[in-house]
TIMI-2910 file (N, C-alpha, C, CB; in pm, 1 decimal, decimal comma, always signed):
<rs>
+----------+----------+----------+----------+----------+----------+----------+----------+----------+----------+----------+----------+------+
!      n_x !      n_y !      n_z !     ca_x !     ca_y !     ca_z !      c_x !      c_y !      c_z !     cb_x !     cb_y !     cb_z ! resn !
+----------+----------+----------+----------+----------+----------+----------+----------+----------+----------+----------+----------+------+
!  +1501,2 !  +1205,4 !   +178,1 !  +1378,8 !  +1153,0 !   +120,6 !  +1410,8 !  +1084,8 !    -11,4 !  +1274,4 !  +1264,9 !   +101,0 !  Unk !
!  +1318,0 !   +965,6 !    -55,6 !  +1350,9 !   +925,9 !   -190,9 !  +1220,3 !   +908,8 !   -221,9 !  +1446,4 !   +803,7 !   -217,6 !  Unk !
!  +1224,2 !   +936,0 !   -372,9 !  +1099,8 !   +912,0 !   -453,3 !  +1108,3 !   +804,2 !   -509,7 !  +1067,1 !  +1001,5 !   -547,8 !  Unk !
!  +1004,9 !   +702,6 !   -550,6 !   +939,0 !   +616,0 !   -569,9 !   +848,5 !   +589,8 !   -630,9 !   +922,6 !   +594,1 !   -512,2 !  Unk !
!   +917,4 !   +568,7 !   -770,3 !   +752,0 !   +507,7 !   -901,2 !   +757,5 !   +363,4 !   -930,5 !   +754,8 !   +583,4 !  -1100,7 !  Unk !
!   +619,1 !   +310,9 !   -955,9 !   +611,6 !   +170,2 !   -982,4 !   +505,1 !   +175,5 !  -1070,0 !   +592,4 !    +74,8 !   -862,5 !  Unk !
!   +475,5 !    +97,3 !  -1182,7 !   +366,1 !    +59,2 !  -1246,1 !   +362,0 !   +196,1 !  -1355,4 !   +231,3 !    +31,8 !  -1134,8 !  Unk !
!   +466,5 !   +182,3 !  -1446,2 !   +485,5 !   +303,4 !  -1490,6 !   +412,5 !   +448,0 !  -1482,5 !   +492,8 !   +276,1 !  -1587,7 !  Unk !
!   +436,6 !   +480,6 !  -1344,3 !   +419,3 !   +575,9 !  -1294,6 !   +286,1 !   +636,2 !  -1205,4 !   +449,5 !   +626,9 !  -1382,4 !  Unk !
!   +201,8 !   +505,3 !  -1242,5 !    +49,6 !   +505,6 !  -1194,2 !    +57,0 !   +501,7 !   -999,0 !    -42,4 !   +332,6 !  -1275,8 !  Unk !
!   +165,1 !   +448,2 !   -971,4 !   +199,6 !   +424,4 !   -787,5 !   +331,6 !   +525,5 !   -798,1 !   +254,6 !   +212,7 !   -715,9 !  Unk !
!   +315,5 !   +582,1 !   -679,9 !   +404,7 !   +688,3 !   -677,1 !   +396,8 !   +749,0 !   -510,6 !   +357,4 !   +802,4 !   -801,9 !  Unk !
!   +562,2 !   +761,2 !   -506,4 !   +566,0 !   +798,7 !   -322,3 !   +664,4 !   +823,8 !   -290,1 !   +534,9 !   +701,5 !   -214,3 !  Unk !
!   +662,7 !   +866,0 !   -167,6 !   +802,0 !   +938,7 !    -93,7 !   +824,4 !   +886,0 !    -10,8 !   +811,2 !  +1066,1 !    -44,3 !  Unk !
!   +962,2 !   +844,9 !    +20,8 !   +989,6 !   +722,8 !   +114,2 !  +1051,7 !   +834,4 !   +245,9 !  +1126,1 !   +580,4 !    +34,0 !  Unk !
!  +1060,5 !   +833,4 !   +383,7 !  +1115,3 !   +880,0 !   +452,1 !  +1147,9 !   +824,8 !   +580,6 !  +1072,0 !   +964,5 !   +447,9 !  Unk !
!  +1215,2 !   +815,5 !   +675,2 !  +1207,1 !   +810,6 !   +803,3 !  +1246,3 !   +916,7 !   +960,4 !  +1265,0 !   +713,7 !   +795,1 !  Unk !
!  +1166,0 !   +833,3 !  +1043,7 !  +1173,5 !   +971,2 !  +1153,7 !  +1125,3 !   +884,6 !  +1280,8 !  +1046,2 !  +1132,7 !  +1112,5 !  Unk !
!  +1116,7 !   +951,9 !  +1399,3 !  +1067,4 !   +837,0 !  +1519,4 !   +993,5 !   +733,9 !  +1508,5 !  +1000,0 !   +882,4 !  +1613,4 !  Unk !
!   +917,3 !   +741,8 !  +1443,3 !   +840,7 !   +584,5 !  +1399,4 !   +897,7 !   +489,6 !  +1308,7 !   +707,6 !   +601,5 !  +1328,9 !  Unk !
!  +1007,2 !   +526,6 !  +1250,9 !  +1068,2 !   +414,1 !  +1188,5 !  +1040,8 !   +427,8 !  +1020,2 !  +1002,5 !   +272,8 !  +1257,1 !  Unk !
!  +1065,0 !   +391,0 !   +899,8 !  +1062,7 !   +408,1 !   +772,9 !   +925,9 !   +413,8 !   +745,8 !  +1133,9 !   +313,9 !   +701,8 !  Unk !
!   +906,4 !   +534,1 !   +659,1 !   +754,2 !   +535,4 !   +608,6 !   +764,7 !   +549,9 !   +452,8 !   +659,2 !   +669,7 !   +677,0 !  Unk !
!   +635,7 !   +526,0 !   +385,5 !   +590,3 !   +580,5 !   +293,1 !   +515,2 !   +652,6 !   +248,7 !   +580,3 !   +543,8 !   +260,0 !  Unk !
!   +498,7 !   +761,1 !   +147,8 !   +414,9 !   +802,8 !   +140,9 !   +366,7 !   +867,5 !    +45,1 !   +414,2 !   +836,5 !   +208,6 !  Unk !
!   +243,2 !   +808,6 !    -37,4 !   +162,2 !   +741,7 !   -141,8 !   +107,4 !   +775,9 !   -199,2 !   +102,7 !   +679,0 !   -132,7 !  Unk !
!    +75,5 !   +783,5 !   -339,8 !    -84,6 !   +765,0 !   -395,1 !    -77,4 !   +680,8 !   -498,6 !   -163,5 !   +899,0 !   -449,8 !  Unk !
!   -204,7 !   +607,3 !   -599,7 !   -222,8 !   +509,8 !   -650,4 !   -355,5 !   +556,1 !   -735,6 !   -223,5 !   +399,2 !   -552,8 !  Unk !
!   -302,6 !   +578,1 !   -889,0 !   -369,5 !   +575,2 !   -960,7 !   -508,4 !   +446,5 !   -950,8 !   -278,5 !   +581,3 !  -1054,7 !  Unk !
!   -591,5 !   +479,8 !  -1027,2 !   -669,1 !   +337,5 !  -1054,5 !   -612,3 !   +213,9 !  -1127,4 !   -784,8 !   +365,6 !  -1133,6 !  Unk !
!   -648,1 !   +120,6 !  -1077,7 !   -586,9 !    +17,7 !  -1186,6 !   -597,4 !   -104,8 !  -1096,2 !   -414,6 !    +50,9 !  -1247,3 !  Unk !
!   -496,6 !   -225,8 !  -1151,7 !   -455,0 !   -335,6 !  -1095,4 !   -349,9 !   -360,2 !  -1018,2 !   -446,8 !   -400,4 !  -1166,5 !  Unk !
!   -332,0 !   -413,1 !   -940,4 !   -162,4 !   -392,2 !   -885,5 !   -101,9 !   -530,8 !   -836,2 !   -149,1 !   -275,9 !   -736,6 !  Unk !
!     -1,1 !   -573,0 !   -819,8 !    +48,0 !   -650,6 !   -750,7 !   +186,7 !   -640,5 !   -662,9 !    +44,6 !   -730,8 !   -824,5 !  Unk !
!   +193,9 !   -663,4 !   -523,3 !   +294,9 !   -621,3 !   -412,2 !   +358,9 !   -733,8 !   -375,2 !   +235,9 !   -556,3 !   -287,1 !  Unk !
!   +492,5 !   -694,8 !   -373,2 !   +553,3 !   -829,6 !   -288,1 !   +652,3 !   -753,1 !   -107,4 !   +714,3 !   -932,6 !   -442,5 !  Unk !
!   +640,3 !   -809,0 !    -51,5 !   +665,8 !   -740,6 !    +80,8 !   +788,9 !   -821,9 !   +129,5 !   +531,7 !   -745,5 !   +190,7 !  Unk !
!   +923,5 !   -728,2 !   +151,5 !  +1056,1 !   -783,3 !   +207,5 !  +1091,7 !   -784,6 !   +348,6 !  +1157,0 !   -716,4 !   +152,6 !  Unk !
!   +967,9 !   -723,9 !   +433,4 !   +931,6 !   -725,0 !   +574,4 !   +813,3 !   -676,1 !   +585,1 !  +1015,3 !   -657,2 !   +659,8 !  Unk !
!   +753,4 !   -658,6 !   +744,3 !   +644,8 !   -645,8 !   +767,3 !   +587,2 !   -538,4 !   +721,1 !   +632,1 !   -659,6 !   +869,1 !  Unk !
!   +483,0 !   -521,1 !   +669,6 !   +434,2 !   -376,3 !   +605,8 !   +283,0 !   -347,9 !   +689,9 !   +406,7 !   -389,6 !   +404,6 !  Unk !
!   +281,3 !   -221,0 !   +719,3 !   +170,5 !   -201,8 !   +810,4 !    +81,1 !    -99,9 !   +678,7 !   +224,7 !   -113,5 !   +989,1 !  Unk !
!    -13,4 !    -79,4 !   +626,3 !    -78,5 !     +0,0 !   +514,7 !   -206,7 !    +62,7 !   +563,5 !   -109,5 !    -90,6 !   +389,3 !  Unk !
!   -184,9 !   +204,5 !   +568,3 !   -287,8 !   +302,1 !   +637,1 !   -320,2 !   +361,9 !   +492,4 !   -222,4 !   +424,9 !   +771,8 !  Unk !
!   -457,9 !   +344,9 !   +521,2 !   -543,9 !   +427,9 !   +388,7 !   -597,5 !   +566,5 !   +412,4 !   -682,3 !   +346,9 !   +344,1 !  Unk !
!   -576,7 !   +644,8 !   +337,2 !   -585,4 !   +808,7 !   +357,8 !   -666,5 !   +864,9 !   +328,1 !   -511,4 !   +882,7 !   +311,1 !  Unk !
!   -667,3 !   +841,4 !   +232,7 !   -787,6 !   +895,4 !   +117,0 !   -829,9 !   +836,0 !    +10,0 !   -759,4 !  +1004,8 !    +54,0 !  Unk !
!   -946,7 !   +794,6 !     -0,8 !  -1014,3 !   +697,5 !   -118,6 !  -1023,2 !   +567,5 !    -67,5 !   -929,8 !   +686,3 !   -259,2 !  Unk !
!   -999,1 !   +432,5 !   -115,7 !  -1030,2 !   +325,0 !    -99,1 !   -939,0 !   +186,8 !   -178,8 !  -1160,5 !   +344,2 !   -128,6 !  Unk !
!   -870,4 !    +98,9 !    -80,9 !   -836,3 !    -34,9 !   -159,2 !   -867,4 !   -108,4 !   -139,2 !   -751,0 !    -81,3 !   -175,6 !  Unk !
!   -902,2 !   -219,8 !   -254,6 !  -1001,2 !   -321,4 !   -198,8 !   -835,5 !   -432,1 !   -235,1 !  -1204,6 !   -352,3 !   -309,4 !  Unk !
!   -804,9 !   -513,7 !   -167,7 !   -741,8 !   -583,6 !   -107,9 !   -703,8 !   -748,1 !    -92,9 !   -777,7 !   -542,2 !    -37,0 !  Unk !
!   -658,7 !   -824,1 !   -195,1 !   -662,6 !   -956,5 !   -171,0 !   -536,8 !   -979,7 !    -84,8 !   -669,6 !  -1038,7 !   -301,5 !  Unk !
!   -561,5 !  -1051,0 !     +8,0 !   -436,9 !  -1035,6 !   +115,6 !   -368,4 !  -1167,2 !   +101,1 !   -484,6 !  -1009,1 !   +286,2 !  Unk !
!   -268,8 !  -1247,4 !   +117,5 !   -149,1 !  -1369,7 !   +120,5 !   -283,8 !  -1458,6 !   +189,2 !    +39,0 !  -1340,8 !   +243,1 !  Unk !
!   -330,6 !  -1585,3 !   +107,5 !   -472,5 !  -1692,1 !   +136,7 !   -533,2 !  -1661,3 !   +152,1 !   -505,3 !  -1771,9 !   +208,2 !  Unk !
!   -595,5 !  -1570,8 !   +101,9 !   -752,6 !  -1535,3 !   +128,2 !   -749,4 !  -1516,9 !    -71,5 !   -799,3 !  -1342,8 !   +268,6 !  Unk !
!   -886,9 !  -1578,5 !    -44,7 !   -985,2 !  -1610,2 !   -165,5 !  -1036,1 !  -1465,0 !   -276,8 !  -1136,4 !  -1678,9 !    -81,5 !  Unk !
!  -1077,8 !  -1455,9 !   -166,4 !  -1113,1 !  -1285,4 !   -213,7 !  -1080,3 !  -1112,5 !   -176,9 !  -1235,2 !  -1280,6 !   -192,4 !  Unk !
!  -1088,7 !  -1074,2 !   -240,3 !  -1083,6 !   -877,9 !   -182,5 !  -1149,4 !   -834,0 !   -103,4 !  -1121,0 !   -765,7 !   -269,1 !  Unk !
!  -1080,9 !   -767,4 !    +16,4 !  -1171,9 !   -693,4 !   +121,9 !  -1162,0 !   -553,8 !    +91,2 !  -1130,0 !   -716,7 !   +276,7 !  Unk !
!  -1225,6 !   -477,5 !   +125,9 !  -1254,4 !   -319,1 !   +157,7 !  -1203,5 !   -295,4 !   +191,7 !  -1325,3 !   -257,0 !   +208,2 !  Unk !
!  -1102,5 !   -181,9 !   +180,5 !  -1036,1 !    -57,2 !   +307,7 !  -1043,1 !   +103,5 !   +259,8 !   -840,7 !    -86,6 !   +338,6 !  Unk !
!  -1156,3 !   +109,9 !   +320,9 !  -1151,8 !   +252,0 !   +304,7 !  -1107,8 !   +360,3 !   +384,9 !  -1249,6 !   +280,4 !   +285,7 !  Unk !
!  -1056,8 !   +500,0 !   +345,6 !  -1013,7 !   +599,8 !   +418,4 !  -1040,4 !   +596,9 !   +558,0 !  -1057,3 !   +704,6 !   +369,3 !  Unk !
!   -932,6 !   +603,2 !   +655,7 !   -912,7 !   +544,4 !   +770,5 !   -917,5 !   +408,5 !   +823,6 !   -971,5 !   +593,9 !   +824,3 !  Unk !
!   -867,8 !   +328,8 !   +726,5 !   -881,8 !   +211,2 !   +784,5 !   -683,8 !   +149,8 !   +744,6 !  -1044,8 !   +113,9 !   +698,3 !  Unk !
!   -664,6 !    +44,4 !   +791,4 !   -554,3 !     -2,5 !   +783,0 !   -540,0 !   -166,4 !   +753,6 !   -499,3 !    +41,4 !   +895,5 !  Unk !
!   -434,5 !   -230,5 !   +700,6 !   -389,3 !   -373,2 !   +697,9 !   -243,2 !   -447,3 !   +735,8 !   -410,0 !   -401,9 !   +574,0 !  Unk !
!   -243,1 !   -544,4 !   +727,4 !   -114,9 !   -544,8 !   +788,9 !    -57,6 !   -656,6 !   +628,1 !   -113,5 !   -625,3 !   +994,1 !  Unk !
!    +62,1 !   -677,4 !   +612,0 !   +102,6 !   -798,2 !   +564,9 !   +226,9 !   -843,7 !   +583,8 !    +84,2 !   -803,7 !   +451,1 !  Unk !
!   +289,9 !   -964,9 !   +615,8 !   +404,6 !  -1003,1 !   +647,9 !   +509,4 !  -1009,9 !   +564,1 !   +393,2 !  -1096,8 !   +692,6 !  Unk !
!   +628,2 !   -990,4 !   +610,4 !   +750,8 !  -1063,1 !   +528,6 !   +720,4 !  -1107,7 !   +388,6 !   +798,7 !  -1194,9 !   +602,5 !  Unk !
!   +757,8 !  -1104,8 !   +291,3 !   +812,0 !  -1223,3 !   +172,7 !   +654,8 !  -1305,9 !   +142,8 !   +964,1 !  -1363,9 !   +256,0 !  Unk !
!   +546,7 !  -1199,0 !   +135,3 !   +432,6 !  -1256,6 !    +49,7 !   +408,6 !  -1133,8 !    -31,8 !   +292,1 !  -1313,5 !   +134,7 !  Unk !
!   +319,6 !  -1165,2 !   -145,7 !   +256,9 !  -1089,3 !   -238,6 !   +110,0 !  -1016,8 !   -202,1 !   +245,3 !  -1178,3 !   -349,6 !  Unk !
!    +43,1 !   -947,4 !   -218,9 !   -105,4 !   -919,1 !   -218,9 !   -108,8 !   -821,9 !   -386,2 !   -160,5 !   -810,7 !    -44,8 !  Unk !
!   -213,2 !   -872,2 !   -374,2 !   -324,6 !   -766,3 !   -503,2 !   -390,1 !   -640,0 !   -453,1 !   -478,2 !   -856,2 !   -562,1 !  Unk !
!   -421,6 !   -549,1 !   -544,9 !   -483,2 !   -405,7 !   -490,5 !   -580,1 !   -362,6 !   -653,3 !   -316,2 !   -258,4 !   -437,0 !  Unk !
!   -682,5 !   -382,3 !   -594,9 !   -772,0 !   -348,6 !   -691,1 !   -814,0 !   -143,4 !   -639,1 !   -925,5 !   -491,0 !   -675,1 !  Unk !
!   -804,1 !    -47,5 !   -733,1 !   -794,2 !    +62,3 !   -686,9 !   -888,2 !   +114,7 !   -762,1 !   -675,5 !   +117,4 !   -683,2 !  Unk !
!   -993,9 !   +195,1 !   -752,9 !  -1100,4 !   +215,6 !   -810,8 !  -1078,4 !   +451,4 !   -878,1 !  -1244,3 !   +148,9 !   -658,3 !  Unk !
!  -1037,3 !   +433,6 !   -764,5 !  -1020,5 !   +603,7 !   -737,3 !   -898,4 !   +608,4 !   -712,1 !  -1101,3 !   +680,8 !   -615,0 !  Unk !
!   -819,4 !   +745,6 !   -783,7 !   -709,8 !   +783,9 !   -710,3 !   -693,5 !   +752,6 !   -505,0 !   -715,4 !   +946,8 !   -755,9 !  Unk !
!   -624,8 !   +678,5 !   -499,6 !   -579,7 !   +675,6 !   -333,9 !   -480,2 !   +708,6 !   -290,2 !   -575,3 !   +571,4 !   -273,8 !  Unk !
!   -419,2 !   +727,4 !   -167,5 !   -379,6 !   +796,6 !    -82,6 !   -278,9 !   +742,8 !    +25,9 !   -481,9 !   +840,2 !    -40,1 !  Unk !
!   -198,2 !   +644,3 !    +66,2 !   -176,3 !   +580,0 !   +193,2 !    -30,1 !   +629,0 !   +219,5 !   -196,9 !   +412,1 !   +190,0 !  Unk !
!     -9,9 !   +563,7 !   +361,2 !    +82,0 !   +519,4 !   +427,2 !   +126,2 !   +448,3 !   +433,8 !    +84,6 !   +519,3 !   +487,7 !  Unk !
!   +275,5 !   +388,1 !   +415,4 !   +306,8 !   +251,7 !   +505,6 !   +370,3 !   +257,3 !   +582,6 !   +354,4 !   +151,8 !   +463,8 !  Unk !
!   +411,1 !   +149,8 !   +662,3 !   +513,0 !   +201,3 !   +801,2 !   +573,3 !     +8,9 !   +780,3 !   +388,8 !   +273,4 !  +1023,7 !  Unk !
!   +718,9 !    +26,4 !   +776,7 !   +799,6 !    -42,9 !   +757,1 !   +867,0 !   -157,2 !   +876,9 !   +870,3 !    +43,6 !   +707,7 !  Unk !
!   +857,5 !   -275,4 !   +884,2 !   +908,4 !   -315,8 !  +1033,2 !   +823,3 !   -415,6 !  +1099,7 !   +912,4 !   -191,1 !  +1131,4 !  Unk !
+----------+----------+----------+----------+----------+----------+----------+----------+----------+----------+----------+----------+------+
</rs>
């Protein structure tokens, strides 16, 4: 397992893998954020809520607890985080 801080210390996670392939696994202070993605990233929300500007799109969508996003390869997105949150990612 490896641990994982970003945004001095406000994003924070445990990286692991197992039959499904490399995961993460998360939580996210409130705040602002910005992501850049070195392959496909699949992002399952757990608990709480991210609202979401995704690679061309104009504005932030919703994702709340149980919901998911996808983003490709070698783009950026924004994460506006209101509440401590919670996710997953799955790598690939």
């Amino acid at each position: 397992m490896q641990v994982n801080e970003y945004f001095d210390g406000n994003v924070k996670s445990i990286g692991f893998e197992n039959s499904e392939g490399r995961v993460t696994a998360g939580v996210m202070a409130p705040g602002e954020y910005e992501f850049g993605t070195n392959e496909h990233e699949r992002m399952k929300v757990v608990s709480g809520e991210l609202k979401v500007r995704l690679p061309g799109s104009e504005s932030f969508e919703s994702f709340p607890a149980g919901t998911e996003f996808n983003v490709e390869a070698n783009e950026k997105f924004q994460l506006q985080v209101e509440q401590a949150t919670a996710y997953l990612c799955f790598y690939g």
